[in-house]
C-alpha positions as a Python dict, from the first residue, in 0.01 Angstrom:
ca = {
    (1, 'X'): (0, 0, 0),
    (2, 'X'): (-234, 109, -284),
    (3, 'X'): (-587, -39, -352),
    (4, 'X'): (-702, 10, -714),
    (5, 'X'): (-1063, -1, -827),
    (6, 'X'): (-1153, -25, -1212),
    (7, 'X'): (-1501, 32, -1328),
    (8, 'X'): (-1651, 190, -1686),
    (9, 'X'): (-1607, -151, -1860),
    (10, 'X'): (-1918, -320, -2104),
    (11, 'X'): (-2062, -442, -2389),
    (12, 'X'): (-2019, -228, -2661),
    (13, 'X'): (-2057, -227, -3091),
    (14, 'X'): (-1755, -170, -3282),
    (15, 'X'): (-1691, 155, -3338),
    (16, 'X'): (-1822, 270, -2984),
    (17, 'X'): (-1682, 431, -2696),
    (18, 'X'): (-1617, 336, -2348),
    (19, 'X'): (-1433, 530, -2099),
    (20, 'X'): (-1289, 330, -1808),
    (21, 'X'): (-1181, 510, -1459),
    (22, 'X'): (-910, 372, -1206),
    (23, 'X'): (-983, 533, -847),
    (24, 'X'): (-715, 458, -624),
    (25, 'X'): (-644, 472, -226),
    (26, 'X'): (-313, 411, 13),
    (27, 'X'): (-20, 591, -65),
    (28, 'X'): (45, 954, -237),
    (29, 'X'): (-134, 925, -583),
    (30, 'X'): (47, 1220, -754),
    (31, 'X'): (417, 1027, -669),
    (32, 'X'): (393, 749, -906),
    (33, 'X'): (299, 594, -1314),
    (34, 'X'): (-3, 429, -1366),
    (35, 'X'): (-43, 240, -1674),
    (36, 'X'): (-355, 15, -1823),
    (37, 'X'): (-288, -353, -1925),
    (38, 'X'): (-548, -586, -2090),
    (39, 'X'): (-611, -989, -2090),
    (40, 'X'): (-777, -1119, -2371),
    (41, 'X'): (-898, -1501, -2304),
    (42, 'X'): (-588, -1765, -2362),
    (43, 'X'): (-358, -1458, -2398),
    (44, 'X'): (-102, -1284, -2207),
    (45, 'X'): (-185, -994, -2018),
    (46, 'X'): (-63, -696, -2239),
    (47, 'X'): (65, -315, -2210),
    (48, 'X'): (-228, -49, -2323),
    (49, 'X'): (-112, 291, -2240),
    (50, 'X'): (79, 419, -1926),
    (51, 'X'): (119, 786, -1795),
    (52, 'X'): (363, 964, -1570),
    (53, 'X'): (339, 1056, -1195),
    (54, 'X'): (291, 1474, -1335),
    (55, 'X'): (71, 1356, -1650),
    (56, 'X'): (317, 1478, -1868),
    (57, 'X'): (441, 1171, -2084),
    (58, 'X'): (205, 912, -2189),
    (59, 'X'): (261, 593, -2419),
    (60, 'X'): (57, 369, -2565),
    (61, 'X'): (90, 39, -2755),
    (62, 'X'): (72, 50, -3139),
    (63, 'X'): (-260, -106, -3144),
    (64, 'X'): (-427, 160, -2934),
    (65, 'X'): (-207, 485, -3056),
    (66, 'X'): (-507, 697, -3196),
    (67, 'X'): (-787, 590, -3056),
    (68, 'X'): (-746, 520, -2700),
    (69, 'X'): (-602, 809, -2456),
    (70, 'X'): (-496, 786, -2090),
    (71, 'X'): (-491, 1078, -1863),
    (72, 'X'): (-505, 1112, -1485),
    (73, 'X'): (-661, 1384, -1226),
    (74, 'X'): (-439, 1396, -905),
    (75, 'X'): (-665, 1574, -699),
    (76, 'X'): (-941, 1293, -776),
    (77, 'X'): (-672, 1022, -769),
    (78, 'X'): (-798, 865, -1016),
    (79, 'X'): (-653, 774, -1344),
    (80, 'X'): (-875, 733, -1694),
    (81, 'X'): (-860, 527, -2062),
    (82, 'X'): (-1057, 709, -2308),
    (83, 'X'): (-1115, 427, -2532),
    (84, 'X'): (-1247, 534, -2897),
    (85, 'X'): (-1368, 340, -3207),
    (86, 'X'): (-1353, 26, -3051),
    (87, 'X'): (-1281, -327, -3190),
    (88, 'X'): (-1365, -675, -3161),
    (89, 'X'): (-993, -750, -3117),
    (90, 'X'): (-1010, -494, -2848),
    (91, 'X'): (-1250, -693, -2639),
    (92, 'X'): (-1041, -860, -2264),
    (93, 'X'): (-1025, -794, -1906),
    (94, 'X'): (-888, -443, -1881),
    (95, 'X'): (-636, -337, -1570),
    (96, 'X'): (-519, -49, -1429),
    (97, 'X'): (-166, -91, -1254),
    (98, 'X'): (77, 107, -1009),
    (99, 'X'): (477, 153, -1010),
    (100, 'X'): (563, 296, -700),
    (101, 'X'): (940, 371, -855),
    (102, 'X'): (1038, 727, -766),
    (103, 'X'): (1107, 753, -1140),
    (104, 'X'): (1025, 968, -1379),
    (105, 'X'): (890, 793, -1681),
    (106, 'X'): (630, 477, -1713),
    (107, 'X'): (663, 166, -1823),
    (108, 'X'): (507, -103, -2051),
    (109, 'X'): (655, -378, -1847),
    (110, 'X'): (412, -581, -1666),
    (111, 'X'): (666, -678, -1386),
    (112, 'X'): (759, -329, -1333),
    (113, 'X'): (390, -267, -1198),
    (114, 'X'): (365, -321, -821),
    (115, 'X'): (-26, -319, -754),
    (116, 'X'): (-302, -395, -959),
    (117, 'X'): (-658, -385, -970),
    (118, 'X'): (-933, -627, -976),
    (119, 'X'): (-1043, -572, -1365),
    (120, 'X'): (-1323, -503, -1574),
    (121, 'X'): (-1481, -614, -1866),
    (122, 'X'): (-1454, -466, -2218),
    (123, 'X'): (-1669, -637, -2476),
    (124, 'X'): (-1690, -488, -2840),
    (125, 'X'): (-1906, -681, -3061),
    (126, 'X'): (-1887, -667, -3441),
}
């Protein structure tokens, strides 16, 4: 099992940053993808960026691509979204998320994740 922990989430202005931090327990954190997902009220819980077990391929969701980056420390085992110039539109409940496939890339598919954590809030006011 893996237990995820968000935290780094706020209220922010548009045009901010926020960095948000995933620290993780349970199983071997350097074997498998992480990825961040976001729920915006009445919406459906939506891909942000995910990252390989090594670190070495990251993707991100056209929305975010440029201003938010995801990158992970393996000794920490923790993973991270750098989130930069903010927007309203980028305010929800952010997630980080495990795949515990022995594979070698990351996906953007919610069902593909097999733990998740509890959340946090991102804000961004205009």
């Amino acid at each position: 099992q893996v237990q995820l922990v968000e935290s780094g989430g706020g209220l922010v202005q548009a045009g901010d940053s926020l960095r948000l931090s995933c620290a993780t327990s349970g199983r071997t954190f350097r074997s498998y993808a992480m990825g961040w997902f976001r729920q915006a009220p009445g919406k459906e819980r939506e891909f942000v960026a995910a990252i390989t077990w090594s670190g070495a391929g990251t993707y991100y969701a056209g929305s975010v691509k440029g201003r938010f980056t995801i990158s992970r420390d393996n000794a920490k085992n923790t993973v991270y979204l750098q989130m930069n110039n903010l927007k309203p539109e980028d305010t929800a409940v952010y997630y980080c998320a495990a795949d515990l496939r022995p594979i070698g890339t990351a996906s953007s598919k919610v069902a593909e994740y097999d733990h998740w954590g509890q959340g946090t809030q991102v804000t961004v006011s205009s």
